[in-house]
C-alpha positions in Angstrom: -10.5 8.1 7.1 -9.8 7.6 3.7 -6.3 8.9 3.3 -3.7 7.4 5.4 0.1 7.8 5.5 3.2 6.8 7.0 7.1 7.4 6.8 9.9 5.1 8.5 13.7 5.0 8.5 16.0 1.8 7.8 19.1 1.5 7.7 20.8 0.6 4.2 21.3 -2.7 4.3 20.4 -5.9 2.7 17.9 -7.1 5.6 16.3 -3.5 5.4 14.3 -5.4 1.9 12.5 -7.8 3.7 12.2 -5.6 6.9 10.0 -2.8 4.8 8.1 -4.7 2.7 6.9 -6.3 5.7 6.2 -3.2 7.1 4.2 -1.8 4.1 2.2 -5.1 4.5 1.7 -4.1 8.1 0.4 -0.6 7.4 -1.8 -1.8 5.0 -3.5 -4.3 7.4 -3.8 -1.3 10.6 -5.4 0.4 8.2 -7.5 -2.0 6.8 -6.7 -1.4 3.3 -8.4 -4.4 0.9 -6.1 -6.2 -1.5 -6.5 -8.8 -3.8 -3.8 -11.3 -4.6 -2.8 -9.0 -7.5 -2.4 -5.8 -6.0 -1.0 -7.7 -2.7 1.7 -9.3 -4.7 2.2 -6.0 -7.0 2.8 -4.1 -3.8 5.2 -6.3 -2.2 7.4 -6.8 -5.1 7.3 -2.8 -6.2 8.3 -1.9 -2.4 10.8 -4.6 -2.6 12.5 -3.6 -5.7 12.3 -0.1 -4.9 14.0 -1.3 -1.5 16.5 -3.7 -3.0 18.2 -0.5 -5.3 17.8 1.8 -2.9 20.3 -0.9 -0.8 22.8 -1.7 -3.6 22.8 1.3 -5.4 22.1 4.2 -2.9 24.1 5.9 -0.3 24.4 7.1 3.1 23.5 5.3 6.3 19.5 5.7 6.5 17.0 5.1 3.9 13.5 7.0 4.5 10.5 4.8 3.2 6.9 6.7 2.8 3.9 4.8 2.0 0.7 7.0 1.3 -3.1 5.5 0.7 -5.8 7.2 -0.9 -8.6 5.1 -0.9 -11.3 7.3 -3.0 -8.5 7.0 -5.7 -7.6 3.5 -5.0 -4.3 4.4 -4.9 -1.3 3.4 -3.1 1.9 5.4 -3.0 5.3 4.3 -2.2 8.4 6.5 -2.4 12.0 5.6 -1.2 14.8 8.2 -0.1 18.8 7.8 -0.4 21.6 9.8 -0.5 22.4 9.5 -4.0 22.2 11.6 -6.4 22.6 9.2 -9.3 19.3 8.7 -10.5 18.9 5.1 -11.5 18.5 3.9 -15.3 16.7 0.7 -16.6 18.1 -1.1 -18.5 17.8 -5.0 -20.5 19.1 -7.7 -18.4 20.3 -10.6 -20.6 19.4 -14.1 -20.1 22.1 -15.3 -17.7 22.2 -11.9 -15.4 20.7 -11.7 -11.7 20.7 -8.2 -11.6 19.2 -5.2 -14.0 15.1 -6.2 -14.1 14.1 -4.5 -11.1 13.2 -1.3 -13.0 11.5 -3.1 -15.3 9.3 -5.1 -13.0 8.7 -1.7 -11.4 7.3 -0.3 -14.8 4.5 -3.6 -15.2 3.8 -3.6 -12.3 2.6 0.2 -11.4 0.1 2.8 -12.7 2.7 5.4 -12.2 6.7 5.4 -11.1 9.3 7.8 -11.5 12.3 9.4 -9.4 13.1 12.9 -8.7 16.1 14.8 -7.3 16.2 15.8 -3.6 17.9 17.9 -1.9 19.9 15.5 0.0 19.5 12.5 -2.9 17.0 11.3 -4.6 13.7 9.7 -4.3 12.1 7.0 -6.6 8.3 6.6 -6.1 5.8 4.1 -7.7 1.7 4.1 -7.9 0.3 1.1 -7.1 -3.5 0.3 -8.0 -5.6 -1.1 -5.2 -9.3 -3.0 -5.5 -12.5 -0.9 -4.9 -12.5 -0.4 -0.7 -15.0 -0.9 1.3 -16.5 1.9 3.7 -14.2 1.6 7.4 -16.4 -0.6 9.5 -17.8 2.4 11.6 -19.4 3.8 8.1 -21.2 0.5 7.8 -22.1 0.1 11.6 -24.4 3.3 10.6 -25.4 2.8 7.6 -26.8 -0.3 8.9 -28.3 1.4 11.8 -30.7 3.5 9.2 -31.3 0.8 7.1 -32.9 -0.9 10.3 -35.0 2.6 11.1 -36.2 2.1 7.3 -40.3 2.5 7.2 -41.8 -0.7 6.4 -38.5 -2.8 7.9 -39.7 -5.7 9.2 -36.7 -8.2 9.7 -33.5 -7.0 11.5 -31.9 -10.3 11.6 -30.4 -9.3 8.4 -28.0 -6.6 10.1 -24.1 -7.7 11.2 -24.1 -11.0 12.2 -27.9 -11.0 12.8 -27.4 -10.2 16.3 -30.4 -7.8 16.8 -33.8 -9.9 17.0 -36.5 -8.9 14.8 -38.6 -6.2 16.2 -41.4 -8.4 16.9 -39.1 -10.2 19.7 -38.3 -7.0 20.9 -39.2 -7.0 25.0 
């Protein structure tokens, strides 16, 4: 499949940060979705910041977390829910303050972000670029299977692993 998709609830507090970028992490590995060490890092900090204001500047109870893949685009989609309607602003941290470069780490770090009025709130989203995919392993299973029924293919040791003997040890 090369679109996958998933939404989950947290409730709005502080440990709900480290508890959904973990899941993100998770979905990514069920659905096998390749990442090098930039795009790993870039999604964990964008779901984390996204996260982090949705916690101290949102409200209500429940934040709603969706987290979309679409491997032909190489593409990873994260958007976060809350109750507010206040749509967030960047703005330039100085030197000496914790707070105010989330935003901004959002904006280098994505392809795409933005946030849009809801109904019940708002919702922040942010594109996050993802490495060339392989095919799911099934694809590859086959593929291989047709590269072994190739005329002229001598040698099957080549295929996954080399686990089918070559043709001439065939009983």
């Amino acid at each position: 499949m090369h679109l996958h998709s998933n939404r989950f609830l947290l409730l709005r507090a502080p440990f709900a940060v480290p508890t959904g970028r973990a899941r993100v992490s998770r979905l990514l590995r069920l659905w096998r979705v390749r990442t090098d060490e930039d795009s790993r890092l870039a999604v964990e900090t964008v779901a984390s910041e996204l996260l982090t204001n949705a916690v101290e500047h949102g409200a209500g109870l429940l934040i709603t977390v969706g987290v979309y893949v679409n491997r032909p685009a190489r593409s990873l989609l994260i958007d976060v829910y809350d109750a507010s309607p206040v749509q967030p602003v960047p703005r330039l941290a100085g030197s000496e303050d914790e707070n105010g470069r989330g935003l901004l780490l959002v904006s280098h770090l994505a392809v795409a972000h933005g946030t849009e009025p809801t109904d019940r709130g708002k919702k922040v989203w942010a594109e996050c670029a993802l490495p060339d995919q392989e095919p799911p392993l099934c694809q590859s299973v086959i593929r291989s299977r047709h590269a072994l029924n190739a005329p002229g293919r001598q040698d099957a040791s080549a295929t996954i692993g080399g686990a089918l003997p070559p043709p001439s040890a065939a009983i």
